[in-house]
C-alpha positions as CSV (number, residue, x, y, z in Angstrom):
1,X,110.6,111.6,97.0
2,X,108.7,112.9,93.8
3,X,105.6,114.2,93.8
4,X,102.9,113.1,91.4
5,X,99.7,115.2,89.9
6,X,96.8,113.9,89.0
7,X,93.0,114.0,88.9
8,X,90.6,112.4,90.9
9,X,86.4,112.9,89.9
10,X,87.7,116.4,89.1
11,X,89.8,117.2,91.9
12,X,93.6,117.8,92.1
13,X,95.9,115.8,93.7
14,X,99.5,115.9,94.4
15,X,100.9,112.6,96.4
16,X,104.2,111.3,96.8
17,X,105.3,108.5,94.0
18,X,104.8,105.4,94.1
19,X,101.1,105.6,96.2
20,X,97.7,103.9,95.3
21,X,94.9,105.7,93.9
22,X,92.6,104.7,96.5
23,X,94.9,106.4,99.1
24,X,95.6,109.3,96.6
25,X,91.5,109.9,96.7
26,X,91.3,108.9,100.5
27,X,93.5,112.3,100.7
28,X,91.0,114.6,99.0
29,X,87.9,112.9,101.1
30,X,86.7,110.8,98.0
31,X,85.4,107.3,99.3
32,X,86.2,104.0,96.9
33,X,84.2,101.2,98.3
34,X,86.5,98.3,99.6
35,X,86.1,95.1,101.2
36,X,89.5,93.3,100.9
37,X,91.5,96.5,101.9
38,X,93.1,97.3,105.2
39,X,95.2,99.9,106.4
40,X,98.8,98.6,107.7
41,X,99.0,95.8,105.7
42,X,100.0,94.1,101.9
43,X,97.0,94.9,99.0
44,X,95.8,91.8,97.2
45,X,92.9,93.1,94.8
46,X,90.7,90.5,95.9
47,X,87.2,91.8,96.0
48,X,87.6,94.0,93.0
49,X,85.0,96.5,95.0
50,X,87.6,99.6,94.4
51,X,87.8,99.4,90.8
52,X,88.2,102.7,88.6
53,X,88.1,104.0,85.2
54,X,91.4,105.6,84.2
55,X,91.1,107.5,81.2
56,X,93.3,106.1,78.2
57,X,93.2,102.8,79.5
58,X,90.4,100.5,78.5
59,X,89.7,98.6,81.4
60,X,88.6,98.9,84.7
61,X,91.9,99.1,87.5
62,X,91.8,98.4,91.1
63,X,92.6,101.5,93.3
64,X,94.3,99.5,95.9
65,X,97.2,98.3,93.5
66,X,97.4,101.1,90.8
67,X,100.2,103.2,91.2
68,X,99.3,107.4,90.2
69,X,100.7,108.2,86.8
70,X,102.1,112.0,86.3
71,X,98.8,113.6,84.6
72,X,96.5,110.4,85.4
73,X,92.2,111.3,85.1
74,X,90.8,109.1,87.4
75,X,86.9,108.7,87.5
76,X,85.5,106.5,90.9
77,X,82.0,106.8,90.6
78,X,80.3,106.6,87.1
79,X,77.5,105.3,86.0
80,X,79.0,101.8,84.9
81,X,80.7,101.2,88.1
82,X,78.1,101.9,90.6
83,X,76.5,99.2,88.4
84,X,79.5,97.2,88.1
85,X,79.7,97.4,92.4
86,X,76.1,96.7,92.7
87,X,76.1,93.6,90.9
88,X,79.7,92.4,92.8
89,X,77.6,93.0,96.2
90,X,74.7,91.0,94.7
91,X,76.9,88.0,94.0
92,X,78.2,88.2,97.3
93,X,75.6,87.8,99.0
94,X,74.0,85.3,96.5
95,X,77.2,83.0,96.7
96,X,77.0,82.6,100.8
97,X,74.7,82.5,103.5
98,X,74.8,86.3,104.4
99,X,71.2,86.3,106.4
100,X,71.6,89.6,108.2
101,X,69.2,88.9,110.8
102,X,70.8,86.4,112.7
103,X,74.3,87.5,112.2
104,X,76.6,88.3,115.1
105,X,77.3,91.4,112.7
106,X,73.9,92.8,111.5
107,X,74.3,96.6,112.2
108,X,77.9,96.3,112.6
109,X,79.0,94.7,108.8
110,X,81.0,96.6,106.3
111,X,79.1,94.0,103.3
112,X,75.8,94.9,105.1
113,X,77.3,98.6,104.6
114,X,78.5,98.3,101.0
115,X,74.9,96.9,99.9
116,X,73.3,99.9,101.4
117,X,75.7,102.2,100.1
118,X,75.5,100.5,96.5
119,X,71.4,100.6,96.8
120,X,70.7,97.0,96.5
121,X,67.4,95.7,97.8
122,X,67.7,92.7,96.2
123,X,70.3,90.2,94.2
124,X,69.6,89.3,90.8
125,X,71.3,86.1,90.7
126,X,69.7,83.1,92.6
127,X,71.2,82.0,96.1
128,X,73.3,78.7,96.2
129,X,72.6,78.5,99.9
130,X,76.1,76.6,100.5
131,X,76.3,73.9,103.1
132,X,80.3,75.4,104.5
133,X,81.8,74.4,107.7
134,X,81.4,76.3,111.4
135,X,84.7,75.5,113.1
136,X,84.0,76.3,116.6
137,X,87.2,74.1,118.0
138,X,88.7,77.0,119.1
139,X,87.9,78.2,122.8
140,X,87.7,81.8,122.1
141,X,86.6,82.4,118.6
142,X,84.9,80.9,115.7
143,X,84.5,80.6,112.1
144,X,81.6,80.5,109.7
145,X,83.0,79.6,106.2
146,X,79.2,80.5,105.1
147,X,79.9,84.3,106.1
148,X,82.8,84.5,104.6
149,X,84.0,86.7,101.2
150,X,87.8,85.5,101.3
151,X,88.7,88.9,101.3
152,X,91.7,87.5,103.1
153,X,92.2,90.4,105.7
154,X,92.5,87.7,108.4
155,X,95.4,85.9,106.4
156,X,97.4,89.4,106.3
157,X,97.1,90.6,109.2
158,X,97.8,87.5,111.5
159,X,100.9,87.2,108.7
160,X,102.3,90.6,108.6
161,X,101.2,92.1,112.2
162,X,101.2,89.5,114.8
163,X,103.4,86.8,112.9
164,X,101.5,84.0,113.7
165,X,101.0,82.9,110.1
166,X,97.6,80.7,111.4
167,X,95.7,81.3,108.3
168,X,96.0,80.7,104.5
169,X,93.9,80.6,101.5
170,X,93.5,76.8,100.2
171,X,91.4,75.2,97.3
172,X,90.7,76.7,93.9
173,X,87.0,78.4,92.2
174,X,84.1,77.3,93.9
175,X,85.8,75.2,96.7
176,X,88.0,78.5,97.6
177,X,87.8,78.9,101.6
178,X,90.6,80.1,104.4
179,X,92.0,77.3,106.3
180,X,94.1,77.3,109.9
181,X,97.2,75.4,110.2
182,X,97.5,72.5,107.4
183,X,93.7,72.9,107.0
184,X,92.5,71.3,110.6
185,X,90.2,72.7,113.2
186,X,91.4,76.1,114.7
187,X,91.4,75.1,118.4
188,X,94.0,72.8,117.2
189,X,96.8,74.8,115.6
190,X,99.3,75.8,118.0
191,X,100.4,78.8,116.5
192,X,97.5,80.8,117.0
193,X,98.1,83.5,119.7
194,X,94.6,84.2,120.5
195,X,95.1,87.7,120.1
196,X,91.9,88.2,118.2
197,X,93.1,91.1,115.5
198,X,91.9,88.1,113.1
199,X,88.4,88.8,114.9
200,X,89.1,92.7,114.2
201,X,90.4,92.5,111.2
202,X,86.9,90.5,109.3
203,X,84.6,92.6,107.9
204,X,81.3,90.5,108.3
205,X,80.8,88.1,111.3
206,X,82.8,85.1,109.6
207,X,84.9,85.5,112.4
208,X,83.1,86.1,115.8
209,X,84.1,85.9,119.3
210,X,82.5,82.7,120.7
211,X,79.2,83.1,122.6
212,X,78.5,86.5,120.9
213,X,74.4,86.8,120.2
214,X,72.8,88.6,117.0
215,X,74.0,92.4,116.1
216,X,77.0,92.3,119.3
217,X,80.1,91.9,117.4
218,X,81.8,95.5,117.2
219,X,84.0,97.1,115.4
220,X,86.4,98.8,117.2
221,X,87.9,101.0,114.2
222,X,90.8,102.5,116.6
223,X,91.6,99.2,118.2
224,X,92.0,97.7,114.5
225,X,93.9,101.0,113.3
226,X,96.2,100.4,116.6
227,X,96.9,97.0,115.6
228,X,97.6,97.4,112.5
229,X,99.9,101.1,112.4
230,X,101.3,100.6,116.3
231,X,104.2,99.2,115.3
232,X,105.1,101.4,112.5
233,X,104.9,104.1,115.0
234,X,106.9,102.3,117.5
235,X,104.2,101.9,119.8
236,X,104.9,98.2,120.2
237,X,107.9,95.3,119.0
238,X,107.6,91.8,118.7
């Protein structure tokens, strides 16, 4: 395999072609902020947290799909995207019903992270406080469309690691949500394993373990790196 040189926020980087920016700067310790990225599984450029400024190219490229280029400048953290982040995290938050105080996930929420991270205190943009489904019809787990940022993590993983294919994304714009089965209640699609890596795998408390109280959902980040590299490594078949 070729290797491949480029720079990343001024430092040099040689990686084998064919590999992502973001895990070309992962590899010399530079941090892209991500919410629909997961290790071990497919990349779908969904929350368009991870974009960066190639130099040559006018417009803005996500990390997680853009292959390095022989001689590529890559810059992940200048002034117009920490702005361009900020105000992504602000609509997040604006277009859901993220209250972080009676979330399963307050302390333990990688939005709740990003918005501290990005320095927001505030959204600019005005809440829609949507009325979305809680489908609690399964007897282990539950979801809370209102917590959700269709990042679509649950969708790949249950997919491509525990081949259960449960989950999907349905709908178009406004009316976009993740449905189970032919879009019915959880607790009644009999493919679902109960496994949890679903539960794992979602960065806010969308997903939750039923019967979990404010702040107690956590994230096991070696349990969700298990699931998702074991069976590369020949840890586990299915």
């Amino acid at each position: 395999m070729s290797v491949i040189t480029l720079s990343i926020d001024g430092k040099d980087v040689a990686i084998e072609a064919g590999s992502r920016v973001l895990a070309a700067a992962s590899q010399v310790g530079i941090k892209i902020p991500a919410l629909c990225h997961l290790d071990g599984v497919s990349e779908v450029a969904a929350c368009r947290l991870c974009l960066v400024e190639v130099e040559g190219i006018n417009k803005l490229l996500p990390a997680c799909v853009t292959e390095v280029a022989e001689g590529m400048v890559v810059h992940t953290d200048t002034p117009k995207l920490k702005e361009y982040r900020r105000m992504t995290v602000e609509l997040l938050f604006a277009e859901g019903n993220h209250v972080c105080a009676v979330c399963v996930a307050n302390g333990n929420c990688e939005l709740q992270d990003l918005a501290i991270e990005v320095g927001m205190d505030h959204s600019r943009f005005p809440y829609r406080f949507p009325k979305r489904e809680v489908d609690i019809s399964h007897p282990l787990f539950g979801i809370d469309h209102n917590r959700c940022v269709l990042c679509t993590r649950c969708v790949r993983v249950c997919d491509e690691i525990e081949g259960a294919h449960v989950w999907d994304l349905a709908y178009r714009g406004e009316k976009d949500k993740i449905i189970a089965g032919m879009d019915q209640p959880w607790g009644s699609v009999s493919a679902c394993t109960s496994c949890g890596k679903c539960v794992a795998a979602c960065p806010t408390g969308a997903i939750f373990r039923k019967g979990s109280a404010v702040s107690e959902k956590e994230e096991d980040r070696s349990k969700l790196e298990f699931l998702v590299n074991a069976r590369t490594q020949h840890q586990w078949t299915r």
